[in-house]
C-alpha positions in Angstrom: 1.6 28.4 -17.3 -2.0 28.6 -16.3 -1.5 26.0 -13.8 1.3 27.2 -12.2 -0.3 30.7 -12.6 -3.5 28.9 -10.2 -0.9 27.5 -7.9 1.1 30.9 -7.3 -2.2 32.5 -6.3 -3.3 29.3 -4.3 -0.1 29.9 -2.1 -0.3 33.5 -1.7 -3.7 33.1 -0.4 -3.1 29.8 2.0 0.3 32.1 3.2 -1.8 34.6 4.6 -4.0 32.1 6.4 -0.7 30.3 7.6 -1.2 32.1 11.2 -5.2 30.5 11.6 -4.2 27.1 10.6 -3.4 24.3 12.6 0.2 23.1 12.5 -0.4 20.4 9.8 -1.1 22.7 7.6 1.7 25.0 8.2 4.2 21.8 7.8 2.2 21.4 3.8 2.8 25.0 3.3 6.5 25.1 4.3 5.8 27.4 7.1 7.2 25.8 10.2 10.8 24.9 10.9 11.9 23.4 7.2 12.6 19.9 7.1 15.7 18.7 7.6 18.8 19.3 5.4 19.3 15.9 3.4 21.9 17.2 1.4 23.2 14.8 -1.2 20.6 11.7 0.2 17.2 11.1 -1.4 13.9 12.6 -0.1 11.3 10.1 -0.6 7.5 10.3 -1.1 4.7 7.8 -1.0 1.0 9.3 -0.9 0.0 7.4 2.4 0.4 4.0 4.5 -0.2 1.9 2.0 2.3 3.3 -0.6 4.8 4.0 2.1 4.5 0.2 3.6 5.1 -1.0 0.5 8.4 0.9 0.2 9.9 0.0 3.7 12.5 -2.1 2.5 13.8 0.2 -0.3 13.7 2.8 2.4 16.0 1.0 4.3 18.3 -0.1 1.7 19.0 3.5 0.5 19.1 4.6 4.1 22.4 2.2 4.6 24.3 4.7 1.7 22.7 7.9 2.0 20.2 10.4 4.1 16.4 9.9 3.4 13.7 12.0 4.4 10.6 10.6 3.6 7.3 12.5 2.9 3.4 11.6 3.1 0.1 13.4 2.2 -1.3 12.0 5.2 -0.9 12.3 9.0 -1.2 8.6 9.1 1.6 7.8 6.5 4.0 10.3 8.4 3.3 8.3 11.3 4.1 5.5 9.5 7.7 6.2 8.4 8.1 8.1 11.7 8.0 4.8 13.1 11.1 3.3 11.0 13.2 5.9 12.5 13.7 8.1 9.5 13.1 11.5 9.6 9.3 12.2 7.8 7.2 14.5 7.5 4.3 15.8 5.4 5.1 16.5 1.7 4.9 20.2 0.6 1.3 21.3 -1.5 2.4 21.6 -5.2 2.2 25.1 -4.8 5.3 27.1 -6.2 6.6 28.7 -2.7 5.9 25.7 -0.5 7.7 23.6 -3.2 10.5 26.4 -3.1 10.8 26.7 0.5 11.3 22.8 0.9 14.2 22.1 -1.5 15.6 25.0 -0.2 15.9 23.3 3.4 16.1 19.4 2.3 18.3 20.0 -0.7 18.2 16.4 -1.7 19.6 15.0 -4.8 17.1 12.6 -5.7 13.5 12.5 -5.6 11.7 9.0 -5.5 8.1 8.9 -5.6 6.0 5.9 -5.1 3.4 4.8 -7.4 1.3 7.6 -8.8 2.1 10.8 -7.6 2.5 13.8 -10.3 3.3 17.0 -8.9 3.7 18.9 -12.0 5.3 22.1 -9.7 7.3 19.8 -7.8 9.0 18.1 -11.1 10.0 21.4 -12.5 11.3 22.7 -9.7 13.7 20.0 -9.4 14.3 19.6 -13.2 15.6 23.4 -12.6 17.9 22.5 -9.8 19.5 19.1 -11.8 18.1 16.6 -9.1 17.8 13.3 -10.2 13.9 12.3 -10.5 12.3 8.7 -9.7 9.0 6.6 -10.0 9.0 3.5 -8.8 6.5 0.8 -8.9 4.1 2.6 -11.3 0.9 1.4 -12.2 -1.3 2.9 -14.4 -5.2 1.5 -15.7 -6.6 2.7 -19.0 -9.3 4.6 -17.4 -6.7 6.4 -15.6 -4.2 6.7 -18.7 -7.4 8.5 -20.5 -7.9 11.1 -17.9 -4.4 11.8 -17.7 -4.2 12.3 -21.8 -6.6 15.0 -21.3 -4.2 17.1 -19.2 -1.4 16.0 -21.3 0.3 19.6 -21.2 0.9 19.0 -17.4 1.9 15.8 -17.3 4.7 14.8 -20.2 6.8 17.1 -18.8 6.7 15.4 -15.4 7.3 11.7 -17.0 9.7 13.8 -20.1 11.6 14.9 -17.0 12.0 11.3 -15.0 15.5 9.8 -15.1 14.4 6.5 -13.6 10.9 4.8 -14.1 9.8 1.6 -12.7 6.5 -0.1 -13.7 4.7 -2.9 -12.1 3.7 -4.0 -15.6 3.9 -3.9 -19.7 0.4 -2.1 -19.8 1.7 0.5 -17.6 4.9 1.2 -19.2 2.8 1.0 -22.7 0.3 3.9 -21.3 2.8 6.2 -20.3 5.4 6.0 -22.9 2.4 7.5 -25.1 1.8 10.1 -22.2 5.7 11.3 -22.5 8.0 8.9 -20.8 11.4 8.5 -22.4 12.2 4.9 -23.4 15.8 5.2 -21.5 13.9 5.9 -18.7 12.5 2.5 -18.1 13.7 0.3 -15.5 12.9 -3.3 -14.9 9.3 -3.5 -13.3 9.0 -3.7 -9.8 5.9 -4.5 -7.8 6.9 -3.3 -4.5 4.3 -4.6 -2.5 5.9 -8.1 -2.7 9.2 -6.5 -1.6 8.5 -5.8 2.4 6.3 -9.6 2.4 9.3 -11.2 0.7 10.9 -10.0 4.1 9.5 -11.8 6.4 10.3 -14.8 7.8 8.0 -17.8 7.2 5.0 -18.7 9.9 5.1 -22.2 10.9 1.2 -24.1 10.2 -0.6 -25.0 13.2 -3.7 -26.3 15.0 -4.7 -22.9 15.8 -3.9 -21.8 12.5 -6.5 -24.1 11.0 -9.0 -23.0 13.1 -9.0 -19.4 12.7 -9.7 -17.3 9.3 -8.9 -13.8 8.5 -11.4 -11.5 6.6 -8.8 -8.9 5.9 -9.4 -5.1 4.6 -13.0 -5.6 4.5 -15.4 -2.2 3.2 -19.0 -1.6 4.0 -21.2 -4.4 2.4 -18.8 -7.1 3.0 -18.7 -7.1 6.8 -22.3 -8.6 6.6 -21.5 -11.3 4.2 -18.2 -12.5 6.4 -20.5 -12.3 9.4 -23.2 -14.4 8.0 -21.1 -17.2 6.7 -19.0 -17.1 10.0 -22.5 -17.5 12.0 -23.4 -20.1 9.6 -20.0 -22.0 9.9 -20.1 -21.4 13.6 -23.5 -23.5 14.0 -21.3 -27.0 13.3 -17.4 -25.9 13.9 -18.1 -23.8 17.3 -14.4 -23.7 17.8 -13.6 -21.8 14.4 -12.5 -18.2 15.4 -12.4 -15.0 12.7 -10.2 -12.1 13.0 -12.1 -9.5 11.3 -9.5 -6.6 10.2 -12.2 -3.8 8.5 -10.0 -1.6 5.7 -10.8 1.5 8.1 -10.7 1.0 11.8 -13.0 4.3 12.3 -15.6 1.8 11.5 -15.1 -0.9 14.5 -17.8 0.2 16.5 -20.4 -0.4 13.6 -18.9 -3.4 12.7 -18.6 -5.0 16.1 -22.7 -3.9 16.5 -23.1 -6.1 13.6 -21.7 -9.5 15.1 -23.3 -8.5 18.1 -26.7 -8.6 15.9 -25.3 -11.9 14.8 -25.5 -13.5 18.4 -21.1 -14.0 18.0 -19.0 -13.2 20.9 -16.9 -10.2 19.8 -12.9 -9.2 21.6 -11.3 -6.3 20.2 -7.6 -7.4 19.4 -4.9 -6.8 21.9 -1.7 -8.9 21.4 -3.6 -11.6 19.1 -6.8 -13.3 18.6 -8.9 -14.0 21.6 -9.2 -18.0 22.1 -12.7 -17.7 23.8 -14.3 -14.8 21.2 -16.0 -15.9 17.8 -15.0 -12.5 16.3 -11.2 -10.9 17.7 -11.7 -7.2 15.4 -9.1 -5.3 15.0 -9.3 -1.5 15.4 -6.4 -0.4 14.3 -3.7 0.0 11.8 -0.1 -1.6 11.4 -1.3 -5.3 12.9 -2.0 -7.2 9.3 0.9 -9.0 10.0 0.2 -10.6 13.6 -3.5 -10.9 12.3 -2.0 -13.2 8.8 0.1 -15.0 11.3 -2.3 -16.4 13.3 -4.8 -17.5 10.6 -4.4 -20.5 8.3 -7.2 -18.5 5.4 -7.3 -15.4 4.5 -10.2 -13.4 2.1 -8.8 -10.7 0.9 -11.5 -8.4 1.1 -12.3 -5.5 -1.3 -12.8 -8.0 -4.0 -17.1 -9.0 -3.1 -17.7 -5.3 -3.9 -16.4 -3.3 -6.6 -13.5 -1.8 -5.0 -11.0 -3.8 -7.1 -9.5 -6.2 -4.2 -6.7 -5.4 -2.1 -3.2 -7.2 -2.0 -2.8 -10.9 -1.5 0.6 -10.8 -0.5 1.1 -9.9 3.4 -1.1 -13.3 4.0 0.5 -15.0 1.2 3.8 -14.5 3.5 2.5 -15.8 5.9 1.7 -18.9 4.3 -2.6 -18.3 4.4 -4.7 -20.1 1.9 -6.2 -17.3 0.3 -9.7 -16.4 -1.2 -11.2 -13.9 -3.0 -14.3 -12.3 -4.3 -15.2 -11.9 -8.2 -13.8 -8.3 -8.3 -9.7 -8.1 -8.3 -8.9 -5.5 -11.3 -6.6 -3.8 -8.9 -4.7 -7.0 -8.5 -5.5 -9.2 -11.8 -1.8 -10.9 -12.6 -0.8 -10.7 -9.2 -4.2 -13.4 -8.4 -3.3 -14.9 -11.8 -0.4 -16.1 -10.5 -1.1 -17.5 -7.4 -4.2 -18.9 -8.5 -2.3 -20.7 -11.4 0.2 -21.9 -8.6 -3.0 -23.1 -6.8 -2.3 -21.0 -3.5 -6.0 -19.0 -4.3 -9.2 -19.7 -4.8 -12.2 -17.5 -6.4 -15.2 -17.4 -4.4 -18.8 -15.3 -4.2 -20.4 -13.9 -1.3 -22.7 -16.8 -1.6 -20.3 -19.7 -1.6 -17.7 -18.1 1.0 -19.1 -19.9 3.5 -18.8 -23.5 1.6 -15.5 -22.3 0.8 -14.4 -21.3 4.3 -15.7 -24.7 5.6 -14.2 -26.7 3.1 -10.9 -25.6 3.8 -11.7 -25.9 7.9 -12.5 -29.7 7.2 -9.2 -30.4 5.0 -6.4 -28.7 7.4 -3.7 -30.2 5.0 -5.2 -28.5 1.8 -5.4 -25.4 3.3 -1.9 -25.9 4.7 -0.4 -27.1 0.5 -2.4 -23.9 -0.7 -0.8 -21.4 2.0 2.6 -23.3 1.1 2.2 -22.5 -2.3 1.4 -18.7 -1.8 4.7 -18.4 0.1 6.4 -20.3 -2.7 4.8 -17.8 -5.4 6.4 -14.5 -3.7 9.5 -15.9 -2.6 9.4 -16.5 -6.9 8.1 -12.9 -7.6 9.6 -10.9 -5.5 11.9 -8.2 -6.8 15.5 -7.8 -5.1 15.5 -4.7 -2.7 19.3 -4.7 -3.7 19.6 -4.3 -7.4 16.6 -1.6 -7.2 18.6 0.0 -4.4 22.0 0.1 -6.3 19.8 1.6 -9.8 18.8 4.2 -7.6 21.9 5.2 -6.1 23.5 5.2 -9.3 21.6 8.0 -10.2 24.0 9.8 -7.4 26.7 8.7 -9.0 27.4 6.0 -6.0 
């Protein structure tokens, strides 16, 4: 009651402001032309790019049976879906009226929300109208399970309320059964982010390959220890090229001052890595893919600070041998298993260079390792087909 008591008064007042704002705000408040009616289909939402990339191919499997609208927090995630030819938008606040205002126009039957996102406004509302509600690909840490007990009067009703949940593991299906989740709710786990990799066709190994590595979703800190061990490696392999993708692309122009510092020739990418640039950057979103496919190793970056790592599996598609700093909580079992199927390999800031080399040197272990990562998701992958048709089922089709 008190919370939706806040939000009520939170949309009266951001209502009256509607006429100053700019028009992204009006579309989060409900206050342009509606989205479009969906009636019957599924209106789908995924907090931003990387939630909403990892969902691609669900997206398209439900949009072979039924309308889908799909929704983002983000400017950049609506531009994202945008671009699969769906129609997308951005989601509604959880205030009551915006809520209101956008089931009223969409009136979809389902709601599937990617990963994490509890809109406790948003459940109710369509609890009260009898549409179907979905999470899929949950994933929930203890620290996060903790915080969420202590606001447990907002959230078991959301997860009471799911029809459909699932989990990307046991521990996550553990935590929120004791936050409210019904055990007929569960569904079999599902890691999306090995569903749109699993997609792609394989990348043949060659010479070029081996000579270029990919430093991939790099954060501040790390960009100076990739540099340093490529200027180091550089010094006896002068043809060995790196394609340096940072996790923002706001922060190119810093990053390319730091090669420069480094004495490397720098190219920003176009259509792929320059042949005659040390460093190809890329300053942009939406070109992992190209970037995997034209390395042979990839470090997946996020993982020499304490930002948890970032996925393996868009270079593991690709066939990459894959490295990877000391910090990969975010992806534990997922490195587990391609470590244990010896398609990755654990390195420090201080050895990445030895690491980088070694591979460089040995062009057929790096080939067996990037082999073996393909192997591992073709093995893990979930099928886009069975989700689709649990999904659907929940529309009685």
């Amino acid at each position: 009651m008190i919370y939706r008591a806040a939000t009520y008064l939170a949309g009266a007042v951001l209502r009256g402001a509607a006429p100053l704002a700019g028009p992204e705000a009006r579309q989060r408040m409900v206050l342009d032309a509606g989205p479009p009616d969906v009636s019957g289909g599924v209106w789908l939402h995924g907090a931003s790019v990387g939630e909403l990339n990892s969902a691609r191919v669900l997206a398209s499997h439900l949009a072979a049976a039924v309308p889908v609208l799909v929704t983002a927090n983000s400017v950049t995630g609506r531009a994202v879906a945008q671009g699969w030819g769906l129609p997308a938008r951005l989601a509604p606040l959880d205030v009551p009226g915006a809520v209101e205002r956008f089931l009223d126009a969409a009136r979809p039957a389902l709601v599937v929300t990617i990963e994490n996102e509890i809109w406790p406004n948003r459940a109710a509302s369509a609890r009260r109208r009898g549409i179907a509600q979905a999470v899929v690909g949950a994933r929930m840490s203890a620290r996060s399970a903790a915080r969420w007990a202590r606001m447990r009067g907002l959230v078991a009703p959301v997860l009471g309320g799911l029809d459909l949940l699932s989990a990307q593991d046991a521990a996550t299906e553990r935590r929120l059964a004791a936050l409210g989740l019904r055990p007929q709710a569960l569904a079999p786990r599902t890691n999306l982010k090995l569903m749109g990799p699993a997609a792609w066709p394989p990348v043949a190994p060659d010479a070029r390959r081996d000579a270029t590595w990919l430093a991939a979703s790099t954060h501040e800190g790390e960009d100076e220890i990739v540099l340093d061990a490529h200027a180091a490696l550089r010094a006896t392999r002068p043809r060995l090229r790196l394609i340096l993708a940072p996790r923002h692309p706001r922060r190119a122009d810093a990053v390319a001052a730091l090669a420069r510092a480094r004495g490397l020739s720098l190219a920003r990418w176009r259509d792929g890595p320059d042949p005659d640039a040390a460093v190809t950057l890329i300053d942009r979103l939406g070109v992992m893919r190209p970037a995997a496919a034209a390395a042979g190793l990839c470090l997946v970056a996020g993982s020499l600070s304490d930002r948890g790592g970032h996925t393996p599996w868009e270079p593991a598609a690709c066939g990459c041998a894959l490295l990877h700093g000391p910090d990969v909580s975010n992806f534990a079992q997922d490195f587990a298993r391609l470590a244990a199927a010896g398609a990755a390999r654990a390195i420090t800031g201080a050895t990445l260079a030895a690491a980088v080399g070694a591979l460089a040197d040995d062009p057929a272990a790096a080939r067996a390792m990037g082999a073996a990562a393909r192997a591992t998701l073709d093995r893990e992958a979930p099928d886009p087909a069975a989700l689709t048709a649990r999904l659907l089922a929940l529309l009685g089709r």
